[in-house]
N, CA, C and O atoms as CSV, one atom per row, in Angstrom:
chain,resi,resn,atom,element,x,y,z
A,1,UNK,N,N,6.487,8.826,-5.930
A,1,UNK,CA,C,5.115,8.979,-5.518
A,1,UNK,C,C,4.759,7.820,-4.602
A,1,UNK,O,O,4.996,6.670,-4.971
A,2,UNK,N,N,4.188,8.076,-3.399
A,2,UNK,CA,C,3.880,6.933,-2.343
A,2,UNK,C,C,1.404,6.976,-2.720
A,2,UNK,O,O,0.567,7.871,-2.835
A,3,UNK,N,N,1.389,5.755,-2.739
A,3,UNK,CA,C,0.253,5.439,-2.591
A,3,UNK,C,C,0.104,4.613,-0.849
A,3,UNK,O,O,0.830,3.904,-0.152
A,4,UNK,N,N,-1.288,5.227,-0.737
A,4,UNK,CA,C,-1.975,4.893,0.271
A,4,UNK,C,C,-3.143,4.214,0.362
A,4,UNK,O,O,-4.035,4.855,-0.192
A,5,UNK,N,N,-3.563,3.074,0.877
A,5,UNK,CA,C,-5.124,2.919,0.735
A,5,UNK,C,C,-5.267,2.684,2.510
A,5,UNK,O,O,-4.313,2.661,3.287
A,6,UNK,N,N,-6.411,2.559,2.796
A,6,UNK,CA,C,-7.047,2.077,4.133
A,6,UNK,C,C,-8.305,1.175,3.957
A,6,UNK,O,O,-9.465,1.427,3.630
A,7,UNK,N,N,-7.821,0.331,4.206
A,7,UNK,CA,C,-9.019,-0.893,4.458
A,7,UNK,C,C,-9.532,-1.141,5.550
A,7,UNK,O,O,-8.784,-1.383,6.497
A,8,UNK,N,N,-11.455,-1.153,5.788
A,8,UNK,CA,C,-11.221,-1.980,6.622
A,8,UNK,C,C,-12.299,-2.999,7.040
A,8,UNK,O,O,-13.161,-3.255,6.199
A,9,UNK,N,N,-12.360,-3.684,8.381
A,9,UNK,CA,C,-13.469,-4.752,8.134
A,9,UNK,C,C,-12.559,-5.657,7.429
A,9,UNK,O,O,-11.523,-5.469,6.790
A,10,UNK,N,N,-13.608,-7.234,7.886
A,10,UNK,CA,C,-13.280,-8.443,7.196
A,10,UNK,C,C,-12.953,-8.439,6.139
A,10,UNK,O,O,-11.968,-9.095,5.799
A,11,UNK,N,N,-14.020,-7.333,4.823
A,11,UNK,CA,C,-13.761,-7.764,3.726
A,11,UNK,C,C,-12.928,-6.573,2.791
A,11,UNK,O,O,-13.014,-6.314,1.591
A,12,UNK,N,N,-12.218,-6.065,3.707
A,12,UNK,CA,C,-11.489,-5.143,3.134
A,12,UNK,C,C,-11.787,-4.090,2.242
A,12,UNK,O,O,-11.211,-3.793,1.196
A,13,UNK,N,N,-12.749,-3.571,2.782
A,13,UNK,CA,C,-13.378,-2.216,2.073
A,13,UNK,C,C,-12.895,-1.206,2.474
A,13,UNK,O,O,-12.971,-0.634,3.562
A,14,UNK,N,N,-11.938,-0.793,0.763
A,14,UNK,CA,C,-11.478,0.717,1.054
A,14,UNK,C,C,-11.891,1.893,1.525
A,14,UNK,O,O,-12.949,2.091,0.929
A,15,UNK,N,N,-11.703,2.734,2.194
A,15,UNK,CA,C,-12.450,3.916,2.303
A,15,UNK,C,C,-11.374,5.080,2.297
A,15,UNK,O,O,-12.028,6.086,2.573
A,16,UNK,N,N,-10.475,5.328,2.176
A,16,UNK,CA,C,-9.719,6.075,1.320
A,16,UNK,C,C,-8.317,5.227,1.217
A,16,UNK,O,O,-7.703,4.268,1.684
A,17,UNK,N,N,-8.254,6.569,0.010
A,17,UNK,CA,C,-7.154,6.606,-0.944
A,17,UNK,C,C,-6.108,7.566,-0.584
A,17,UNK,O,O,-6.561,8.565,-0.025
A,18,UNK,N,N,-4.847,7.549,-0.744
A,18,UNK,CA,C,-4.231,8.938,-0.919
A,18,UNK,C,C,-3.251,8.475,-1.878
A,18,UNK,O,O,-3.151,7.262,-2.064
A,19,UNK,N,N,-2.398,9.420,-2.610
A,19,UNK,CA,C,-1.370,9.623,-3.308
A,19,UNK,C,C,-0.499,10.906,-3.113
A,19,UNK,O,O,-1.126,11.962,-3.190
A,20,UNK,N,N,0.686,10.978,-2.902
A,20,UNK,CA,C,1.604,11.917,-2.796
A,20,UNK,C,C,2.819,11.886,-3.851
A,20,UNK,O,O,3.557,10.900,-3.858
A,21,UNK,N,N,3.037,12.958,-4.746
A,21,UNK,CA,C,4.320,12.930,-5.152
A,21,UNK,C,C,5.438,13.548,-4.359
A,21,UNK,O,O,5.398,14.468,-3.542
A,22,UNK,N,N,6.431,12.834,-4.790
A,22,UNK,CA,C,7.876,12.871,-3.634
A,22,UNK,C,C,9.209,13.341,-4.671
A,22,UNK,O,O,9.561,12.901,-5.765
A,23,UNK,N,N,9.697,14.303,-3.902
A,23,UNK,CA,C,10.904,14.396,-4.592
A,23,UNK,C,C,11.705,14.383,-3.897
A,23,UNK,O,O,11.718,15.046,-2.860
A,24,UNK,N,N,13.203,13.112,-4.531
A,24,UNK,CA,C,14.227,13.660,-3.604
A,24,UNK,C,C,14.501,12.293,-2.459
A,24,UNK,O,O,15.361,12.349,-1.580
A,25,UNK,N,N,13.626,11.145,-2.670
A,25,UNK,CA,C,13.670,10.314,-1.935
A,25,UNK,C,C,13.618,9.037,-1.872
A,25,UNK,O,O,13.014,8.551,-2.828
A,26,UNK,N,N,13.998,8.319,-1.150
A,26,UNK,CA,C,14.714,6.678,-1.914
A,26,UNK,C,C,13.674,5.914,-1.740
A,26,UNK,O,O,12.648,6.593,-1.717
A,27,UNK,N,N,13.451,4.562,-1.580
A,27,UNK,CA,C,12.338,3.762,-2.356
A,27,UNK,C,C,12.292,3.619,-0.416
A,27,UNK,O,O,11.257,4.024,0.113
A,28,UNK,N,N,13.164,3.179,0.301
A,28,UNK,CA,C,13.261,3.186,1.773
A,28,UNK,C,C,12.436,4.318,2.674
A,28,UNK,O,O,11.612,4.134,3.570
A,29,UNK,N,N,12.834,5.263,2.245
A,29,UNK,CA,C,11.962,6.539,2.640
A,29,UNK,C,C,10.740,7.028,2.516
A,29,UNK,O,O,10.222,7.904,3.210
A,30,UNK,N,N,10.290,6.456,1.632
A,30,UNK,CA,C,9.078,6.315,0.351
A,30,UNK,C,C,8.092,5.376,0.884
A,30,UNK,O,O,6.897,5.620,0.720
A,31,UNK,N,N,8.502,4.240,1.557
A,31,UNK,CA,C,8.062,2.881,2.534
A,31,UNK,C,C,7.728,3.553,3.701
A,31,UNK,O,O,6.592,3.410,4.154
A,32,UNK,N,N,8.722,4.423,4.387
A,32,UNK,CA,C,7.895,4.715,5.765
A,32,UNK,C,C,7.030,6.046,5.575
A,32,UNK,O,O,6.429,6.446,6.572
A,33,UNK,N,N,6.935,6.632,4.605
A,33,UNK,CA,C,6.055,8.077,4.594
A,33,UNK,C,C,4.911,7.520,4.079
A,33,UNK,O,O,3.930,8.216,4.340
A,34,UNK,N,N,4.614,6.341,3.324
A,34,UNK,CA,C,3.493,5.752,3.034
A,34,UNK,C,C,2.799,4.964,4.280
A,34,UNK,O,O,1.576,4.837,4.338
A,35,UNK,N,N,3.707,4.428,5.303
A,35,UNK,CA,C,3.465,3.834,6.829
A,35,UNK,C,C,2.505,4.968,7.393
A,35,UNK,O,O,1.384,4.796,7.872
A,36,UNK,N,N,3.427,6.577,7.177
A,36,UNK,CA,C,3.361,7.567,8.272
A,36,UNK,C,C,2.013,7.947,8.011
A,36,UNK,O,O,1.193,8.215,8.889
A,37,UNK,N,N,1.755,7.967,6.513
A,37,UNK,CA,C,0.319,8.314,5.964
A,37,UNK,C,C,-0.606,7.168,6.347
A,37,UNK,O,O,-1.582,7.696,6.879
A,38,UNK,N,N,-0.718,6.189,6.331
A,38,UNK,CA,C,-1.510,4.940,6.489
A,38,UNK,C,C,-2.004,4.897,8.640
A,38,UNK,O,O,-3.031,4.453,9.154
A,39,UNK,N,N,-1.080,5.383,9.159
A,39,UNK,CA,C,-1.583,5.781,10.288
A,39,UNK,C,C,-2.345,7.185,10.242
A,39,UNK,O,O,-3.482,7.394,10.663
A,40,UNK,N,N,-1.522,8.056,9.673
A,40,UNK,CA,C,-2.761,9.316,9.980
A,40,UNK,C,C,-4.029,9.323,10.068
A,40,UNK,O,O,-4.841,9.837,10.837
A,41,UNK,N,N,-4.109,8.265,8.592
A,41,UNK,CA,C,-5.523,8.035,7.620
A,41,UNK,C,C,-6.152,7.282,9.083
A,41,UNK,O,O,-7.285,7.623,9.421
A,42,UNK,N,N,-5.400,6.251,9.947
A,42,UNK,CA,C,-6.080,5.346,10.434
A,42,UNK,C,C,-6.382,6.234,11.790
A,42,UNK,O,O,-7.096,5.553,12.525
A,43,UNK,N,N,-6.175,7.140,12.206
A,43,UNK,CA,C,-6.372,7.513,13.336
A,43,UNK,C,C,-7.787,8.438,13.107
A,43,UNK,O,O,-8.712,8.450,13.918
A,44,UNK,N,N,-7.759,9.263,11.747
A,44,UNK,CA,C,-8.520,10.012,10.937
A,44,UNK,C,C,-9.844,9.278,11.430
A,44,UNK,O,O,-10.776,9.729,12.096
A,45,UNK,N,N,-9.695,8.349,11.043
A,45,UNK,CA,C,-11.022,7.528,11.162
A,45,UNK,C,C,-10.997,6.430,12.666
A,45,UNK,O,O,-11.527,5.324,12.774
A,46,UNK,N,N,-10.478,6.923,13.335
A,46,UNK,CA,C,-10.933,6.648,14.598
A,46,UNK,C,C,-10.236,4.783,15.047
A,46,UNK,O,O,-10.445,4.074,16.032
A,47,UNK,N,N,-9.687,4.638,14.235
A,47,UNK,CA,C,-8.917,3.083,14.581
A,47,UNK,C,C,-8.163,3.152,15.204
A,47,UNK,O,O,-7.303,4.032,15.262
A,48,UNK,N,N,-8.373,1.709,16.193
A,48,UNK,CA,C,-7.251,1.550,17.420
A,48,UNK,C,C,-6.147,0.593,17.239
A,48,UNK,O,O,-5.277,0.496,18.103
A,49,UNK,N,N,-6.124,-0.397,15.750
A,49,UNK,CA,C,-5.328,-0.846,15.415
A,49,UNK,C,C,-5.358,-1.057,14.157
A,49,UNK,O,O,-6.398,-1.463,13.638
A,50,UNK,N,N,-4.298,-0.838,13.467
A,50,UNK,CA,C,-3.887,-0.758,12.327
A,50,UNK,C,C,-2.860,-1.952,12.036
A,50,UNK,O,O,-1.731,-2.053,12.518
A,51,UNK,N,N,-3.692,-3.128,10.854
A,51,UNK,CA,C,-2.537,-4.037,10.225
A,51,UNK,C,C,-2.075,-3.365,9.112
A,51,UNK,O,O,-2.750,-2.567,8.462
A,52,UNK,N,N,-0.887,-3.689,8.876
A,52,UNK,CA,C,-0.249,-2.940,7.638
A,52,UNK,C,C,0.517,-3.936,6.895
A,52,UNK,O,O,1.412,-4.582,7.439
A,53,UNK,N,N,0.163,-4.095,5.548
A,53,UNK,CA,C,0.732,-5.301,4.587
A,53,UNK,C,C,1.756,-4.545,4.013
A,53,UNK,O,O,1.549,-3.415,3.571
A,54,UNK,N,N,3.101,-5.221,3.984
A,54,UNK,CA,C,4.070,-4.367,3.075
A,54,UNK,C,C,5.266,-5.690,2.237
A,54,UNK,O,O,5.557,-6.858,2.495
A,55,UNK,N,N,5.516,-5.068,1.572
A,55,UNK,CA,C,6.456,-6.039,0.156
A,55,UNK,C,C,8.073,-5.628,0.599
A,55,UNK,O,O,9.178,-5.959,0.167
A,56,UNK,N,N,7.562,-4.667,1.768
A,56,UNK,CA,C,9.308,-3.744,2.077
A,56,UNK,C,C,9.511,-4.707,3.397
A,56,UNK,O,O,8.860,-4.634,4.439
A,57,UNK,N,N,10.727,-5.759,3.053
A,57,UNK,CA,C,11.546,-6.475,4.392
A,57,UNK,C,C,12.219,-5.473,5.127
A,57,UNK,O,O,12.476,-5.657,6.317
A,58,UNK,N,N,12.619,-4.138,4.372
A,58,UNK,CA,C,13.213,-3.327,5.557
A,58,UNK,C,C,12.389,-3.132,6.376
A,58,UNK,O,O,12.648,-3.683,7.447
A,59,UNK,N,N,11.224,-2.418,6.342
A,59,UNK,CA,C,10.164,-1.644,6.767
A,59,UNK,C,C,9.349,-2.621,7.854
A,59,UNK,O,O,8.998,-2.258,8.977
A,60,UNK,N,N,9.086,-4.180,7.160
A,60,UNK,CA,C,8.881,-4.781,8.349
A,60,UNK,C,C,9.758,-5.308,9.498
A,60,UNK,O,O,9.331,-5.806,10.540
A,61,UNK,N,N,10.768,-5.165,9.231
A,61,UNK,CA,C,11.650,-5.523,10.045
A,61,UNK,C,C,12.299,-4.667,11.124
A,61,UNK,O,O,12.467,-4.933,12.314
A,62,UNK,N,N,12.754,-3.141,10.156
A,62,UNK,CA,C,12.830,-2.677,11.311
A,62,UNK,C,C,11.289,-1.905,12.366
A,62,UNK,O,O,11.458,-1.704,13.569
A,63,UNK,N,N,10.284,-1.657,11.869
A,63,UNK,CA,C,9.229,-1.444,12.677
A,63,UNK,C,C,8.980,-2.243,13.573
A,63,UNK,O,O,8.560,-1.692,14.591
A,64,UNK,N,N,9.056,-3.230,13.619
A,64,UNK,CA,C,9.175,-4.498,14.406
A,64,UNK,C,C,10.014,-4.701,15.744
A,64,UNK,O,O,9.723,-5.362,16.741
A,65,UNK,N,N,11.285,-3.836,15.430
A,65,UNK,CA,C,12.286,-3.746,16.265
A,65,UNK,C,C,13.529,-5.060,15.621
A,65,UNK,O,O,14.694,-4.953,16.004
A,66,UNK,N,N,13.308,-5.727,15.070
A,66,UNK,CA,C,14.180,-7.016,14.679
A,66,UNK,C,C,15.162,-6.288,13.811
A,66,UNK,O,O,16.021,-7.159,13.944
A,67,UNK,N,N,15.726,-5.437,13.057
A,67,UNK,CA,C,16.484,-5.110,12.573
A,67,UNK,C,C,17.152,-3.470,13.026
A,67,UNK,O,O,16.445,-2.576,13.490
A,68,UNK,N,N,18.433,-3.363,12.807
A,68,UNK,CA,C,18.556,-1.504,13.143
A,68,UNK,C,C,18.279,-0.915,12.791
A,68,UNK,O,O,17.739,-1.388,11.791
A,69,UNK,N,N,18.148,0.182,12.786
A,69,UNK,CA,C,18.119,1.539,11.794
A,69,UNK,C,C,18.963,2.331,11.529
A,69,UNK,O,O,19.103,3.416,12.094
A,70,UNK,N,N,19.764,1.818,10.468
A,70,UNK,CA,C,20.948,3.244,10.867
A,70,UNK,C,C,20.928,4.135,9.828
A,70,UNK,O,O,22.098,4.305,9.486
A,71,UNK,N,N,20.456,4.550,9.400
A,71,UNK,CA,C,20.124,5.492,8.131
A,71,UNK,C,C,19.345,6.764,9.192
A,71,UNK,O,O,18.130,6.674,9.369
A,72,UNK,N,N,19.920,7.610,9.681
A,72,UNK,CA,C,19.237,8.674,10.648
A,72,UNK,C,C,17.977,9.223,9.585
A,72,UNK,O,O,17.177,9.938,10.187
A,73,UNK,N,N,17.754,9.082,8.570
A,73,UNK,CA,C,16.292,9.665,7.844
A,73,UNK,C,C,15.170,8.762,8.361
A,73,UNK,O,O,14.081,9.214,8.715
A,74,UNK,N,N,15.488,7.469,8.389
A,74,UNK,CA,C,14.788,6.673,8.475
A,74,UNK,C,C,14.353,6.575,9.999
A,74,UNK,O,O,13.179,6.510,10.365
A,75,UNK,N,N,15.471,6.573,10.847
A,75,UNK,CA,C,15.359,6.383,11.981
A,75,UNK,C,C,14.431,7.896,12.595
A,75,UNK,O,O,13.638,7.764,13.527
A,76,UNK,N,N,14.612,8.953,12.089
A,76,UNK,CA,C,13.566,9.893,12.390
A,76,UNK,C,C,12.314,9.738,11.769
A,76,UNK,O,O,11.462,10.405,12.356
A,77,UNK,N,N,11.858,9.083,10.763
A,77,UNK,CA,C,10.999,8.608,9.729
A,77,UNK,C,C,10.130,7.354,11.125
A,77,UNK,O,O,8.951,7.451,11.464
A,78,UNK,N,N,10.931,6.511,11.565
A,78,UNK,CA,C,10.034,6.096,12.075
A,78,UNK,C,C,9.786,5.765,13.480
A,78,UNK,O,O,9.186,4.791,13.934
A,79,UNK,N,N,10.563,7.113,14.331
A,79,UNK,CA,C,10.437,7.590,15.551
A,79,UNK,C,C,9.054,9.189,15.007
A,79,UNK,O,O,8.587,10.180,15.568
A,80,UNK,N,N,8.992,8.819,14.252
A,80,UNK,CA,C,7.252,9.797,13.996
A,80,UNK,C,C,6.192,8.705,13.670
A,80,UNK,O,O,5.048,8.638,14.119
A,81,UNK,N,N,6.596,8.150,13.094
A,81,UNK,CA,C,5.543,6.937,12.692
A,81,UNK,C,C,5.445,6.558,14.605
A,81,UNK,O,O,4.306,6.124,14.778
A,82,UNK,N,N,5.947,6.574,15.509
A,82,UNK,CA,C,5.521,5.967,16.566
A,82,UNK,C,C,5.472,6.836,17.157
A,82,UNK,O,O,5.328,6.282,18.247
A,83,UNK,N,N,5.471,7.869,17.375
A,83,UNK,CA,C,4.822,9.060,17.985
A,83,UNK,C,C,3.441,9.048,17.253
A,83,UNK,O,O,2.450,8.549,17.786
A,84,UNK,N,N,3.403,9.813,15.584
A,84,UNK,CA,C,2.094,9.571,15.086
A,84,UNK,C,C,0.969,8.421,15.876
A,84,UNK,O,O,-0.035,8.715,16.525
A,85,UNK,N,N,1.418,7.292,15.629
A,85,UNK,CA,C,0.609,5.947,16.255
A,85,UNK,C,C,-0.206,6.208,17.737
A,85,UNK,O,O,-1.329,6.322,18.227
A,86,UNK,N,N,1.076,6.210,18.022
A,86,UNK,CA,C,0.442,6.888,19.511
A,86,UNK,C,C,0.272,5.286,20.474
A,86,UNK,O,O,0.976,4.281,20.571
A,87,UNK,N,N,-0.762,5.629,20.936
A,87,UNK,CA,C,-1.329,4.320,21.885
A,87,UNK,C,C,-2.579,3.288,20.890
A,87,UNK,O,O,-3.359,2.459,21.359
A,88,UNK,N,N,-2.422,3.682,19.464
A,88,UNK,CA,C,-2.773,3.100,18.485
A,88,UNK,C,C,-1.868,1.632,18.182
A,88,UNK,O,O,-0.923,1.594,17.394
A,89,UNK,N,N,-2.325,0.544,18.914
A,89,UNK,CA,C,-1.601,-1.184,17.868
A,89,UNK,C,C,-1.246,-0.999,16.401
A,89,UNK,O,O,-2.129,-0.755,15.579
A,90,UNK,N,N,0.457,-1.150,15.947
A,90,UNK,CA,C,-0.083,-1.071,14.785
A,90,UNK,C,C,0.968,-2.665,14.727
A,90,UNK,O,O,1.964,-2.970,15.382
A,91,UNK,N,N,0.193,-3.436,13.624
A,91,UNK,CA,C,0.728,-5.026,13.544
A,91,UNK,C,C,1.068,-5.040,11.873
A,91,UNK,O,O,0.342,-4.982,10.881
A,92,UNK,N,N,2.331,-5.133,12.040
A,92,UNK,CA,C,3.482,-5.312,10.704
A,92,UNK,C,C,2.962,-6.955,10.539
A,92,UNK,O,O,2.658,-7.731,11.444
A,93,UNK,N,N,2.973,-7.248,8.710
A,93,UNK,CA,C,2.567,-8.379,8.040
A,93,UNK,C,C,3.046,-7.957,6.588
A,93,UNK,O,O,2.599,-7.183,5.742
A,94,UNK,N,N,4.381,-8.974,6.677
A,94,UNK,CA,C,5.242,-8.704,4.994
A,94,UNK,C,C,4.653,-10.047,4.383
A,94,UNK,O,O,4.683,-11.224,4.745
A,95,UNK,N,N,4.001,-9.241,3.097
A,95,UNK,CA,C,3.410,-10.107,1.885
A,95,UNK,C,C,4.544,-9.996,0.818
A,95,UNK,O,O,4.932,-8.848,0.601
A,96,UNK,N,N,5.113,-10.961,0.147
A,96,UNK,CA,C,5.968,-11.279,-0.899
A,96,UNK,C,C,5.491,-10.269,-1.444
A,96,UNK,O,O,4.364,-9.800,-1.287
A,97,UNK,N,N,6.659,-9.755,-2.360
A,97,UNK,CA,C,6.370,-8.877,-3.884
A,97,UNK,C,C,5.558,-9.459,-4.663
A,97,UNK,O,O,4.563,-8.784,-4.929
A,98,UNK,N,N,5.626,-10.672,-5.223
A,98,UNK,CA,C,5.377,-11.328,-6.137
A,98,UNK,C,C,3.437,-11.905,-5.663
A,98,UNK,O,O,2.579,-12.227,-6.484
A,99,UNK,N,N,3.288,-11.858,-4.210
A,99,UNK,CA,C,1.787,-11.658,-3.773
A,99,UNK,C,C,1.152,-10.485,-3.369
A,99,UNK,O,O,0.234,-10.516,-2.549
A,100,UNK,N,N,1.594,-9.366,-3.915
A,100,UNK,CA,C,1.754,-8.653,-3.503
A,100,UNK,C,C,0.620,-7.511,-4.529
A,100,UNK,O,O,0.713,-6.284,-4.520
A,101,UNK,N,N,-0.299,-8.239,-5.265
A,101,UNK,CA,C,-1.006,-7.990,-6.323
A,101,UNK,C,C,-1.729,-6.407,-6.208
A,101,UNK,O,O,-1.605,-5.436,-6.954
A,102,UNK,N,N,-2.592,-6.604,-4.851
A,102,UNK,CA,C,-3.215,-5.345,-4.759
A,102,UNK,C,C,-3.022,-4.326,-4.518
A,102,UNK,O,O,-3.858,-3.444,-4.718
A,103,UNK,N,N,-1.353,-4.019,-3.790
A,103,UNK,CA,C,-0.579,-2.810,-4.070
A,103,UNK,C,C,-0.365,-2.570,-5.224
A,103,UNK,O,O,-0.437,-1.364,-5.463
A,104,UNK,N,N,0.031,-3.614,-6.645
A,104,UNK,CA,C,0.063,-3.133,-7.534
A,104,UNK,C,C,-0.805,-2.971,-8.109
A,104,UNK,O,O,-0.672,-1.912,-8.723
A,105,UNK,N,N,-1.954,-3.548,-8.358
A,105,UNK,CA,C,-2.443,-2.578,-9.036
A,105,UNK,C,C,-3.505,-1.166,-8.665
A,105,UNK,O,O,-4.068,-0.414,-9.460
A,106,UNK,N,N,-3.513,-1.158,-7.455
A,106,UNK,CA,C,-3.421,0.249,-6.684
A,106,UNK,C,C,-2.601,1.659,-7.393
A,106,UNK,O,O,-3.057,2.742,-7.761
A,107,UNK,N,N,-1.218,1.112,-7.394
A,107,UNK,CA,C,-0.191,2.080,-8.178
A,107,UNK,C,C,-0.562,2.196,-9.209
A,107,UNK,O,O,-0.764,3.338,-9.621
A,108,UNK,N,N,-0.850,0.860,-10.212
A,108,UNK,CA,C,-0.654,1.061,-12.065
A,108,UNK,C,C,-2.339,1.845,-12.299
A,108,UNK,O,O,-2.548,2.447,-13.352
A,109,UNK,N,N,-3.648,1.735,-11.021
A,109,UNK,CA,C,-4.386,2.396,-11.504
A,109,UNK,C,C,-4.542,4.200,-11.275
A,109,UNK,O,O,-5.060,5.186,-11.800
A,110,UNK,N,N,-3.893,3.891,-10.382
A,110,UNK,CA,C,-3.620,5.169,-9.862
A,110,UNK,C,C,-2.523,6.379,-10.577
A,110,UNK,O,O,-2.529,7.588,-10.346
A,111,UNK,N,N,-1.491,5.517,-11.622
A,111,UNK,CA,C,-0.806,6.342,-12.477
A,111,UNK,C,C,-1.327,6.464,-13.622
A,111,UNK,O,O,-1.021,7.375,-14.391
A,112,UNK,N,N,-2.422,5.308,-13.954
A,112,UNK,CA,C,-3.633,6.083,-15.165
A,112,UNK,C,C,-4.161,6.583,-15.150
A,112,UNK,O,O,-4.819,6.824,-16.162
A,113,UNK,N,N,-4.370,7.211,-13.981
A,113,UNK,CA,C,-5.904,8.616,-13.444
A,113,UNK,C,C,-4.736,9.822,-13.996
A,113,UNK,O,O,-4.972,10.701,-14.825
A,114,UNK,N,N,-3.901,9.667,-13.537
A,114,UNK,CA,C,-2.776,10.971,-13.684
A,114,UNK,C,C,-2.782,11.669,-15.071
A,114,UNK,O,O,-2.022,12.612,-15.291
């Protein structure tokens, strides 16, 4: 299951949520369909740039261009994420796991609604 939020403004006020269950797909894959959703959401609402906090070193790295892609899922995974984007900025920012607080508990509240 990939969670989504969108923040925005200084003080980081959510204004949506999403959740998707996934079958069938690795924690890597799972990282960029939560990316792919986090732009939709951001275009949804009319944003021209999108920061995106992630705990995934793959995900920032290769979006970035600094690392390869050789996993062809991925590499189609996020040749849509940049089509999706479009002429939309989007600015990669990897927060440690371990600072990484408000994704979690995003997830752990979000699997108690369930």
């Amino acid at each position: 299951e990939i969670y989504t939020s969108l923040f925005v403004g200084q003080r980081q006020m959510c204004i949506r949520d999403s959740s998707k269950r996934l079958e069938y797909t690795t924690n890597n894959e799972a990282e960029y369909l939560a990316l792919l959703e986090a732009v939709r959401m951001a275009k949804q609402h009319g944003a021209e740039k999108l920061v995106v906090q992630t705990d995934s070193q793959l995900l920032f790295h290769q979006v970035r261009g600094e690392w390869r892609v050789r996993e062809p899922r991925l590499r189609a995974l996020l040749e849509a994420v940049r089509r999706e984007a479009g002429s939309m900025s989007l600015e990669m920012r990897w927060v440690p796991r371990e600072q990484n607080a408000r994704a979690d508990r995003l997830s752990r509240k979000r699997k108690e609604e369930e």
